[in-house]
PyMOL Python script that loads the backbone (N, CA, C, O; Angstrom):
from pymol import cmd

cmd.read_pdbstr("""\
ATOM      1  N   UNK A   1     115.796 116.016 116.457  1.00  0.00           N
ATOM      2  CA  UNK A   1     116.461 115.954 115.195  1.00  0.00           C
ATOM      3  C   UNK A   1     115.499 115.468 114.104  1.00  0.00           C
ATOM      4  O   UNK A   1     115.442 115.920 112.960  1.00  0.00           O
ATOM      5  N   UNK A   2     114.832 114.590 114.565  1.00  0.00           N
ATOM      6  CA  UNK A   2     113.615 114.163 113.742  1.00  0.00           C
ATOM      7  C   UNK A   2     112.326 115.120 112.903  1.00  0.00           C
ATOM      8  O   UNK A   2     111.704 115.101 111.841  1.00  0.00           O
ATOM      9  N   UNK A   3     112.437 116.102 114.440  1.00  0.00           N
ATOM     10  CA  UNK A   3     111.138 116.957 113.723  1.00  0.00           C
ATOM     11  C   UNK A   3     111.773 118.124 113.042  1.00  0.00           C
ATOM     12  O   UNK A   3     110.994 118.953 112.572  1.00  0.00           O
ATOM     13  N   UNK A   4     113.091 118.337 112.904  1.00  0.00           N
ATOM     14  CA  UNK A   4     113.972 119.291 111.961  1.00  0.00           C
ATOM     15  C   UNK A   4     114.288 118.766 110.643  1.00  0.00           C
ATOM     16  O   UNK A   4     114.425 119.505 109.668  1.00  0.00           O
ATOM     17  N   UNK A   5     114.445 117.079 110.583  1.00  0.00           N
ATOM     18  CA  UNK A   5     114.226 116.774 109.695  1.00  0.00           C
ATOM     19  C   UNK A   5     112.927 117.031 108.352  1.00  0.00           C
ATOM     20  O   UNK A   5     112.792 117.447 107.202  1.00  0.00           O
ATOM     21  N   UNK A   6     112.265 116.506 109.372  1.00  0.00           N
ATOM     22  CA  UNK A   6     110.437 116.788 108.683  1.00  0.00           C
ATOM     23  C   UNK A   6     110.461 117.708 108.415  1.00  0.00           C
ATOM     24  O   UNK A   6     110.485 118.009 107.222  1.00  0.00           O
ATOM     25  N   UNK A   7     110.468 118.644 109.417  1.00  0.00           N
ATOM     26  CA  UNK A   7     110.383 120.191 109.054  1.00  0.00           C
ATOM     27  C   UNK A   7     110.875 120.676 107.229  1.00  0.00           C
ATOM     28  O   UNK A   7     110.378 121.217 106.241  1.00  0.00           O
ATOM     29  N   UNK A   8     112.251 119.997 107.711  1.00  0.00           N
ATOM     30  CA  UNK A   8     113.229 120.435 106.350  1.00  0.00           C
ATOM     31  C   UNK A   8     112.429 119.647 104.975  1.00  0.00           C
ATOM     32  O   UNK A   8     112.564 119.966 103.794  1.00  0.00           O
ATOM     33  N   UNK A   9     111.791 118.819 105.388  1.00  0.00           N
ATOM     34  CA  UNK A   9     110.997 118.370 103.936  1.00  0.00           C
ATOM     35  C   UNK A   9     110.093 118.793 103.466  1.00  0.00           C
ATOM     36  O   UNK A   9     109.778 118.627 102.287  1.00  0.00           O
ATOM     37  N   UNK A  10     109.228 119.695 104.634  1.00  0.00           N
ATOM     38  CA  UNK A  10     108.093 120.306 104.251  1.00  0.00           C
ATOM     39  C   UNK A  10     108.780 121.755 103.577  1.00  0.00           C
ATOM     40  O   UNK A  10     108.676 122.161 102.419  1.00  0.00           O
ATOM     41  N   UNK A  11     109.272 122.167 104.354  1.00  0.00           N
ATOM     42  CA  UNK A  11     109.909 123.018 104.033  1.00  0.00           C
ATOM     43  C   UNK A  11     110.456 123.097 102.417  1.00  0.00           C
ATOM     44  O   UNK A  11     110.026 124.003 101.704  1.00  0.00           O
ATOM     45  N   UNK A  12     111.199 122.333 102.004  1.00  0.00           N
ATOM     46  CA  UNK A  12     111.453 121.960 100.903  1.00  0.00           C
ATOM     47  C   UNK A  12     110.556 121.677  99.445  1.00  0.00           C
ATOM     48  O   UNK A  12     110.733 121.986  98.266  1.00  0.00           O
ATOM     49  N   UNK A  13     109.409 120.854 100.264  1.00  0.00           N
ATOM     50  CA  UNK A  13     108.020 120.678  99.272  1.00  0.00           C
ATOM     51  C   UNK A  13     107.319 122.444  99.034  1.00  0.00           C
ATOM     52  O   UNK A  13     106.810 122.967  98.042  1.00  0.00           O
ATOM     53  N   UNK A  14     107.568 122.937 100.328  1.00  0.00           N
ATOM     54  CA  UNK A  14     106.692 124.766  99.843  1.00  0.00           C
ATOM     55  C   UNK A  14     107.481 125.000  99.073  1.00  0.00           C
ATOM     56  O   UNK A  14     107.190 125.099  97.881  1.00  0.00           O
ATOM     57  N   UNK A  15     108.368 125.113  99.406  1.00  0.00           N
ATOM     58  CA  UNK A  15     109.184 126.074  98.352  1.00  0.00           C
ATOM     59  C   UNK A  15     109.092 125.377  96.678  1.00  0.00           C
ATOM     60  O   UNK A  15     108.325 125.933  95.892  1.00  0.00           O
ATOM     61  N   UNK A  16     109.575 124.651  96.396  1.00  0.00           N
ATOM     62  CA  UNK A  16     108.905 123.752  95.292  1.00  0.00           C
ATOM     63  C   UNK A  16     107.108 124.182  94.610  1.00  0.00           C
ATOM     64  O   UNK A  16     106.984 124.454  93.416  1.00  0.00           O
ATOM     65  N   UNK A  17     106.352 124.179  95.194  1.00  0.00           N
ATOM     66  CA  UNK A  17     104.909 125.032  94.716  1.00  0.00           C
ATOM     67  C   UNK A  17     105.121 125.765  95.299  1.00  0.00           C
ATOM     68  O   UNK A  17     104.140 125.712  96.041  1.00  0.00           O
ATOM     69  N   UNK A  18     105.930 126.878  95.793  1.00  0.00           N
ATOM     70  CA  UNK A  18     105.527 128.301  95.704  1.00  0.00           C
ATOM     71  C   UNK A  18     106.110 128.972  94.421  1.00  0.00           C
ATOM     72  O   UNK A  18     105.528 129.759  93.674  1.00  0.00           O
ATOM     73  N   UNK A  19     107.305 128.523  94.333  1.00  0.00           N
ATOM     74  CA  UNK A  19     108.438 128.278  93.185  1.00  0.00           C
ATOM     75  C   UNK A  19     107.467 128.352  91.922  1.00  0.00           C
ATOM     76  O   UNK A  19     107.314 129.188  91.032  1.00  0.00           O
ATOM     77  N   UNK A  20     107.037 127.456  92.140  1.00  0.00           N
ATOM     78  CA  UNK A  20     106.523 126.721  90.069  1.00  0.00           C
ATOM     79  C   UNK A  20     105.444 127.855  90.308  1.00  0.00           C
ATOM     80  O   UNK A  20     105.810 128.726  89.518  1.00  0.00           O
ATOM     81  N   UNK A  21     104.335 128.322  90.949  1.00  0.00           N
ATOM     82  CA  UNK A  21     103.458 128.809  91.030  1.00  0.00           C
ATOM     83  C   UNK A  21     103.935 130.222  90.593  1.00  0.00           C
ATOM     84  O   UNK A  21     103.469 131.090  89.856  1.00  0.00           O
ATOM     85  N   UNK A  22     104.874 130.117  91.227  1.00  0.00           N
ATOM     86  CA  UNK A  22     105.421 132.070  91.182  1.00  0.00           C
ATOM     87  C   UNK A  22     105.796 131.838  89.244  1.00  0.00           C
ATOM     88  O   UNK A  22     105.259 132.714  88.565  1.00  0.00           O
ATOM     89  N   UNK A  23     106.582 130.832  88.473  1.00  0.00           N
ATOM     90  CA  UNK A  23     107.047 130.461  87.596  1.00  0.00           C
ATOM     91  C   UNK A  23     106.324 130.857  86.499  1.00  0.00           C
ATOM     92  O   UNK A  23     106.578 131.471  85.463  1.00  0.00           O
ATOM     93  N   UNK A  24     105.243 130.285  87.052  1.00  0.00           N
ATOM     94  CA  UNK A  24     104.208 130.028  85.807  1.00  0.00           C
ATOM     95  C   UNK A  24     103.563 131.025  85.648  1.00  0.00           C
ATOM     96  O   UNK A  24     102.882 131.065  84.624  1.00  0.00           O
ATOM     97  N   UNK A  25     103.526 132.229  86.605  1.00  0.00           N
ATOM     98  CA  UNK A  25     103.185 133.783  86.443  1.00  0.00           C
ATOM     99  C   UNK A  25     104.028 134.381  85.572  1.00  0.00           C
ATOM    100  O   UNK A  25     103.541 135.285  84.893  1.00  0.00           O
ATOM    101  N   UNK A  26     105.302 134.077  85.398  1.00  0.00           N
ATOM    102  CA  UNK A  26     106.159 134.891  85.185  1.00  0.00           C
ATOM    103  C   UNK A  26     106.896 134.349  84.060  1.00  0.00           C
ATOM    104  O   UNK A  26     107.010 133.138  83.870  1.00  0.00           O
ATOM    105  N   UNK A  27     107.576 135.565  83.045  1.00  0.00           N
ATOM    106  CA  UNK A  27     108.477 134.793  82.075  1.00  0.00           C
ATOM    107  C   UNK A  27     110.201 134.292  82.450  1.00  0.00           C
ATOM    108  O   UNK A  27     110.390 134.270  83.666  1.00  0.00           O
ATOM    109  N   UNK A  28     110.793 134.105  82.049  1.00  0.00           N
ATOM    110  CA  UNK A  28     111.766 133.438  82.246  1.00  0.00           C
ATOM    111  C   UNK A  28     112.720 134.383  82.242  1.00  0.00           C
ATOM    112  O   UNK A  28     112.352 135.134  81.339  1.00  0.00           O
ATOM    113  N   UNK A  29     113.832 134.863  82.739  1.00  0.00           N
ATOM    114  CA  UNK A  29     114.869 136.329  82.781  1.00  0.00           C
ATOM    115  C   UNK A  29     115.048 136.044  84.231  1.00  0.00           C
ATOM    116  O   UNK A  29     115.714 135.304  84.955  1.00  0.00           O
ATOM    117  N   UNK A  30     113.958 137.163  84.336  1.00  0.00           N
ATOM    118  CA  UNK A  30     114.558 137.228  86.421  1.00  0.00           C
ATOM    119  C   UNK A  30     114.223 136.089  87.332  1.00  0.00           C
ATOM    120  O   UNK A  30     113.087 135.616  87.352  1.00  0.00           O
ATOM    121  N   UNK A  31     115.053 135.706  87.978  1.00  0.00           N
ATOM    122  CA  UNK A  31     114.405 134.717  88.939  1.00  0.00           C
ATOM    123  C   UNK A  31     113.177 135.289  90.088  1.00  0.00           C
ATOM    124  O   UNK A  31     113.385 135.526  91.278  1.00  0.00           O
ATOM    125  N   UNK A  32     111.792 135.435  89.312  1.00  0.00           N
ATOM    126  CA  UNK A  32     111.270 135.598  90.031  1.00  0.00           C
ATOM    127  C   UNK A  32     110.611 134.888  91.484  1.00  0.00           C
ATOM    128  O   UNK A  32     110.361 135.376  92.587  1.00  0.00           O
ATOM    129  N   UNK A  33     110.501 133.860  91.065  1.00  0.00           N
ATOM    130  CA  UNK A  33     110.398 132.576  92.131  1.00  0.00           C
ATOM    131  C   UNK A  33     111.463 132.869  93.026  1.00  0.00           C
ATOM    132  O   UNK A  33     111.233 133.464  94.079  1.00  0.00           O
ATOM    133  N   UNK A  34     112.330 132.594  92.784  1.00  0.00           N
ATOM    134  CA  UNK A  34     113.501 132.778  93.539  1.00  0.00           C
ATOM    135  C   UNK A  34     113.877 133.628  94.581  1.00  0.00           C
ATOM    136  O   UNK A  34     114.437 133.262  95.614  1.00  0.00           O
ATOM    137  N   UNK A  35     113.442 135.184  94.187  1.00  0.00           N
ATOM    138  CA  UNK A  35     112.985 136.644  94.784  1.00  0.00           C
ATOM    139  C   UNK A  35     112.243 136.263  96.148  1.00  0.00           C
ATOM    140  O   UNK A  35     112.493 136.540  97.321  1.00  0.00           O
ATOM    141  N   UNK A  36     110.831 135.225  95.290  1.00  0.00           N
ATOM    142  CA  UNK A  36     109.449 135.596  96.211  1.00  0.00           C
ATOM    143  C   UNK A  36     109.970 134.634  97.286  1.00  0.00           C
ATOM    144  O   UNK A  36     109.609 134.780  98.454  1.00  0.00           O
ATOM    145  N   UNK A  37     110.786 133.684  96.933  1.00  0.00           N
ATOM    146  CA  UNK A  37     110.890 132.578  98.145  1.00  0.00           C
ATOM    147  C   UNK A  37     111.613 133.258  99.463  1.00  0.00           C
ATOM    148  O   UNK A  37     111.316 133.140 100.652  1.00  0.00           O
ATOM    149  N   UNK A  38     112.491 133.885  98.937  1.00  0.00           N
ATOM    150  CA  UNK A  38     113.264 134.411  99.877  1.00  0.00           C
ATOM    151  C   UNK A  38     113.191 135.509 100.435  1.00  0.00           C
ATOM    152  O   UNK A  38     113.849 135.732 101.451  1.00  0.00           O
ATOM    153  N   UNK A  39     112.546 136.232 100.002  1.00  0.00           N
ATOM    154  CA  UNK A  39     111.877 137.316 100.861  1.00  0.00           C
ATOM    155  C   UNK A  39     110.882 136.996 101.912  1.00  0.00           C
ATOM    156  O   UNK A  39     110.799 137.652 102.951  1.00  0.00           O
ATOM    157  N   UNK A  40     110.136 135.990 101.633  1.00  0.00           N
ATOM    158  CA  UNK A  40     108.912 135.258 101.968  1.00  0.00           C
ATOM    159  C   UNK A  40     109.480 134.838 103.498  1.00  0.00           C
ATOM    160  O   UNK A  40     109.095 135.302 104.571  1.00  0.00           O
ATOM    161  N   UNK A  41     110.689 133.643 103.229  1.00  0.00           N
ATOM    162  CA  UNK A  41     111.448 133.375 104.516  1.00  0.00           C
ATOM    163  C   UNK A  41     112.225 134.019 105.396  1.00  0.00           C
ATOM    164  O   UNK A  41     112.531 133.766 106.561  1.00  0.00           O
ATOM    165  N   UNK A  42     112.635 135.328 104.294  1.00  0.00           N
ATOM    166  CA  UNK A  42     113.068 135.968 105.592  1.00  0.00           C
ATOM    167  C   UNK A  42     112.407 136.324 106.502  1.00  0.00           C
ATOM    168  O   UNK A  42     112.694 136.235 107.695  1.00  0.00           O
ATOM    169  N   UNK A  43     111.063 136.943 105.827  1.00  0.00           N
ATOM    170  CA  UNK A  43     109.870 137.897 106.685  1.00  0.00           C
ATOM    171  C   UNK A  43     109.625 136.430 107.645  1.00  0.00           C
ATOM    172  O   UNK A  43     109.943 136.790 108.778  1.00  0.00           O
ATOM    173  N   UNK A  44     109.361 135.489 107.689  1.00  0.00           N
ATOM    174  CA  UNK A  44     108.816 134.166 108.441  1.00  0.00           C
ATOM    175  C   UNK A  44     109.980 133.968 109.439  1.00  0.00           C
ATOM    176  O   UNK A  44     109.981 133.701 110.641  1.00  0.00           O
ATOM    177  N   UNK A  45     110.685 134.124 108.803  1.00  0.00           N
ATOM    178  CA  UNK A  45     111.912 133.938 109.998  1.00  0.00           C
ATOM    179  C   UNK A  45     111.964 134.706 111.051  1.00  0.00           C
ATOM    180  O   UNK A  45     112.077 134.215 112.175  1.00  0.00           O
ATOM    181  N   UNK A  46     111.878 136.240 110.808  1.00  0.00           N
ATOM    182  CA  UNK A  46     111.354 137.029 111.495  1.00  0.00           C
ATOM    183  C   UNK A  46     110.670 136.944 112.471  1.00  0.00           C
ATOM    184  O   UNK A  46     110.843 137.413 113.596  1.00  0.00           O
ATOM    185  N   UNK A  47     109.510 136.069 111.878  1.00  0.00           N
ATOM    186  CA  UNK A  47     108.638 136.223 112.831  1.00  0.00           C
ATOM    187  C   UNK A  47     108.756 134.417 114.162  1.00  0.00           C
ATOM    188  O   UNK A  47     108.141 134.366 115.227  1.00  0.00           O
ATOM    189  N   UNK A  48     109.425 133.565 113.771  1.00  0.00           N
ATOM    190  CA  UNK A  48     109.453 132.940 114.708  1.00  0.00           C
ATOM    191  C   UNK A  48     110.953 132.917 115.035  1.00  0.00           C
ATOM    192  O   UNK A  48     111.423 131.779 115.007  1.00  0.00           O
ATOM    193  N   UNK A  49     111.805 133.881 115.332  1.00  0.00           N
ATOM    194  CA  UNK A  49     112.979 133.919 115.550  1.00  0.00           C
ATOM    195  C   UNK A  49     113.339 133.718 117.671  1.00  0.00           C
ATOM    196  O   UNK A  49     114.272 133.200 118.285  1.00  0.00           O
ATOM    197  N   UNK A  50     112.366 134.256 118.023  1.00  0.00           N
ATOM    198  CA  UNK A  50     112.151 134.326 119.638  1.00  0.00           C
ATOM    199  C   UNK A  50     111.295 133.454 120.177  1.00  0.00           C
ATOM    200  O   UNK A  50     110.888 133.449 121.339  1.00  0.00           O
ATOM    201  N   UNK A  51     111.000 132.636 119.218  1.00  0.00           N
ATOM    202  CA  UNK A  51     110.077 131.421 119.365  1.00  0.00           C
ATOM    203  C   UNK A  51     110.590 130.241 120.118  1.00  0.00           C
ATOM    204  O   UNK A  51     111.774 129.990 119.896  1.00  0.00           O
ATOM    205  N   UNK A  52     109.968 129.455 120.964  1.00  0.00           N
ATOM    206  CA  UNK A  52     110.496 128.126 121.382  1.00  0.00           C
ATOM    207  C   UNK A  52     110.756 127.079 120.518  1.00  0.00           C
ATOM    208  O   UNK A  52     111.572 126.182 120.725  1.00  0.00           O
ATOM    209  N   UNK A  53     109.943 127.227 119.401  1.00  0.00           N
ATOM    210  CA  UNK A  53     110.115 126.041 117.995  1.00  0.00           C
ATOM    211  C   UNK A  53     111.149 126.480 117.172  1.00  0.00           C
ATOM    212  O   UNK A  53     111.218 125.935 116.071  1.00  0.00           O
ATOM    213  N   UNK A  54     112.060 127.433 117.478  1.00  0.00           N
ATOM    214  CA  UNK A  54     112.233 128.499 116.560  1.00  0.00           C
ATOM    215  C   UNK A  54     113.704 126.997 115.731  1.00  0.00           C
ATOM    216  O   UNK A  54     114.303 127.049 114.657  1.00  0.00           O
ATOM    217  N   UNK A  55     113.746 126.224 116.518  1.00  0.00           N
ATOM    218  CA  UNK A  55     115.161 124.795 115.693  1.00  0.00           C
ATOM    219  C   UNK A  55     114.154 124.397 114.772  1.00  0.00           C
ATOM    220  O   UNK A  55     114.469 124.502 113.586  1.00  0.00           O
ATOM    221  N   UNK A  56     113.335 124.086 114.960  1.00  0.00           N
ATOM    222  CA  UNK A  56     112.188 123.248 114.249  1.00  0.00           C
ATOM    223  C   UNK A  56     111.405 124.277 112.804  1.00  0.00           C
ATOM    224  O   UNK A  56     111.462 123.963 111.615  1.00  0.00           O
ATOM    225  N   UNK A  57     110.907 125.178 113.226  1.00  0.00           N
ATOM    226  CA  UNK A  57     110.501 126.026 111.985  1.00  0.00           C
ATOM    227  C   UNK A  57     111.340 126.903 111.320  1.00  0.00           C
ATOM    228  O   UNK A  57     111.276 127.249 110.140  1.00  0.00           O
ATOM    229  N   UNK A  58     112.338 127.319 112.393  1.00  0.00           N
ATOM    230  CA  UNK A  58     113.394 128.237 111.261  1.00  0.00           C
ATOM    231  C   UNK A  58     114.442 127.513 110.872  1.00  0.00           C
ATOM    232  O   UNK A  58     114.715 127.610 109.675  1.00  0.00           O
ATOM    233  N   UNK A  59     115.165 126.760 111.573  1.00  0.00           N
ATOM    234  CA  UNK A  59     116.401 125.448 110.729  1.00  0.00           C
ATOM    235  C   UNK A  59     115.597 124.609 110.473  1.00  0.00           C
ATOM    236  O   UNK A  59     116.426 123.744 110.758  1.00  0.00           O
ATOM    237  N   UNK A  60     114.616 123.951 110.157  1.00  0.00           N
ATOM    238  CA  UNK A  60     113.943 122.997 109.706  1.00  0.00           C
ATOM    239  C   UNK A  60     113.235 123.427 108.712  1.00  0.00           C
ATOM    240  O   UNK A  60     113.692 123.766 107.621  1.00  0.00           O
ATOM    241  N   UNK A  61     111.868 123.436 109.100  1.00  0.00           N
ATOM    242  CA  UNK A  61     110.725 124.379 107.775  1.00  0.00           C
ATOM    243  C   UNK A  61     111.544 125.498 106.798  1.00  0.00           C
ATOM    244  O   UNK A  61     111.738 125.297 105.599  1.00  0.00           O
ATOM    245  N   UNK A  62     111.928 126.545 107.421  1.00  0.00           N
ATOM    246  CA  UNK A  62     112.581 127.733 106.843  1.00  0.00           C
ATOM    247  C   UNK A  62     114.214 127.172 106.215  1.00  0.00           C
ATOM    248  O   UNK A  62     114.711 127.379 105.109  1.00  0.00           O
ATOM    249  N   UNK A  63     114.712 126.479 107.280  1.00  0.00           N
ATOM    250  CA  UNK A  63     115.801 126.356 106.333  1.00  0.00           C
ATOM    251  C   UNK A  63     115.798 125.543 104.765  1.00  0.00           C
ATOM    252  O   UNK A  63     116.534 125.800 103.812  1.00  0.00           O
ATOM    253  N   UNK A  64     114.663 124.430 104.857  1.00  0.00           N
ATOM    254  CA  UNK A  64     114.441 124.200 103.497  1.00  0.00           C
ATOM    255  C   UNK A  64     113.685 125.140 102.446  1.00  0.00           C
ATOM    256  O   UNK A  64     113.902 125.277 101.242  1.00  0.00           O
ATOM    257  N   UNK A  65     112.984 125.584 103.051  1.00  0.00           N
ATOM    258  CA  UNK A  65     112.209 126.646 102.096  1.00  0.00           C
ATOM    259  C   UNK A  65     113.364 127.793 101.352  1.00  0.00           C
ATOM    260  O   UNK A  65     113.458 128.094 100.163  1.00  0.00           O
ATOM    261  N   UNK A  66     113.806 128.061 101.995  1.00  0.00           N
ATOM    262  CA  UNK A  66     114.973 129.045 101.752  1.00  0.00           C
ATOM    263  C   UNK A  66     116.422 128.084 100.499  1.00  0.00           C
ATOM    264  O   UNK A  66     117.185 128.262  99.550  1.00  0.00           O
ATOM    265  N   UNK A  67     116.059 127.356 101.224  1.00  0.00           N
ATOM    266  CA  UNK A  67     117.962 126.604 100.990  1.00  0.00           C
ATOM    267  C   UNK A  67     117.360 125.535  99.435  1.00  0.00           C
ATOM    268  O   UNK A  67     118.060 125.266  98.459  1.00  0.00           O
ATOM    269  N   UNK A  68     116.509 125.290  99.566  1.00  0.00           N
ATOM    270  CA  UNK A  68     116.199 123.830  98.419  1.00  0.00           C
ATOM    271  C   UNK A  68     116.114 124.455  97.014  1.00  0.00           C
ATOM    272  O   UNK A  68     115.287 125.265  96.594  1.00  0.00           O
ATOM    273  N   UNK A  69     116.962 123.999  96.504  1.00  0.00           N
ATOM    274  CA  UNK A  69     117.123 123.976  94.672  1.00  0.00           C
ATOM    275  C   UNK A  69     115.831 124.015  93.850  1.00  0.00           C
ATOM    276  O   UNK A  69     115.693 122.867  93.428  1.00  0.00           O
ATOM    277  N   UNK A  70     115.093 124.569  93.533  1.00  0.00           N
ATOM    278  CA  UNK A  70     113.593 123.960  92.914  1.00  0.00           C
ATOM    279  C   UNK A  70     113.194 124.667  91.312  1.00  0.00           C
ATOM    280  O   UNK A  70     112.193 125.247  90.890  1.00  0.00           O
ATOM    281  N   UNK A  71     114.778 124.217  90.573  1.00  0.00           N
ATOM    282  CA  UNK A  71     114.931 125.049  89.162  1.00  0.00           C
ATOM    283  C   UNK A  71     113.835 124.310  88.511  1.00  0.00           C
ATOM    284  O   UNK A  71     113.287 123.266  88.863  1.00  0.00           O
ATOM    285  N   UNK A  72     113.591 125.206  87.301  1.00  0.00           N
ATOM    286  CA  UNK A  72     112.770 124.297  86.553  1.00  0.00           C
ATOM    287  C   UNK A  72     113.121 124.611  85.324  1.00  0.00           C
ATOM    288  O   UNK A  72     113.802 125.598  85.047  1.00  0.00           O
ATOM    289  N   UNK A  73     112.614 123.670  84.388  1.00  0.00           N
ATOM    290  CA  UNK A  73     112.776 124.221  82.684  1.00  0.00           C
ATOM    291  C   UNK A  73     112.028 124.249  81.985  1.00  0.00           C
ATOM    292  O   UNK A  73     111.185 123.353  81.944  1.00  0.00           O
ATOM    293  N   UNK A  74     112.019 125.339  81.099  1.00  0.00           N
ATOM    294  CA  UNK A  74     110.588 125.536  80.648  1.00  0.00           C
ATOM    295  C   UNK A  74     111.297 125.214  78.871  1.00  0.00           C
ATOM    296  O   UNK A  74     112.483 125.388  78.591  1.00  0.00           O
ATOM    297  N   UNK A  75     110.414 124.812  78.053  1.00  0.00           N
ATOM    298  CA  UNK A  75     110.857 124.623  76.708  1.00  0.00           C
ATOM    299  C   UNK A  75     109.851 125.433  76.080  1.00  0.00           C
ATOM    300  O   UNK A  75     109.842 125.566  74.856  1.00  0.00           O
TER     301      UNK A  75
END
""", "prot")
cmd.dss("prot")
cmd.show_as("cartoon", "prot")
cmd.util.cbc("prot")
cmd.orient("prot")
């Protein structure tokens, strides 16, 4: 439960700089960040879905990457 935890924070921190990174490419309208995150995790999910870690990187890592709020505002 511990390392699903972690997981979920790291998880949470990518998505957060992949987010702003994708952001700061882009103007404000489409959620582009938003797009890239989740496409990103699905394809990842994908790939450790038959995995033995698969609690740990896909409900943990992936589920924060996917699931975490990481709006931003631009003025």
């Amino acid at each position: 439960m511990i390392a699903v935890a972690a997981a979920g924070a790291l998880g949470a921190v990518a998505r957060y700089l992949v987010g702003a990174a994708v952001a700061s490419r882009h103007r404000a309208g489409f959620p582009w960040a938003t797009l890239a995150v989740n496409i990103s995790g699905c394809l990842a999910l994908g790939l450790v879905v038959d995995r033995a870690a698969a609690p740990v990187l896909g409900t943990g890592l992936l589920g924060g990457y996917t699931t975490f709020s990481a709006s931003r505002s631009r003025r």
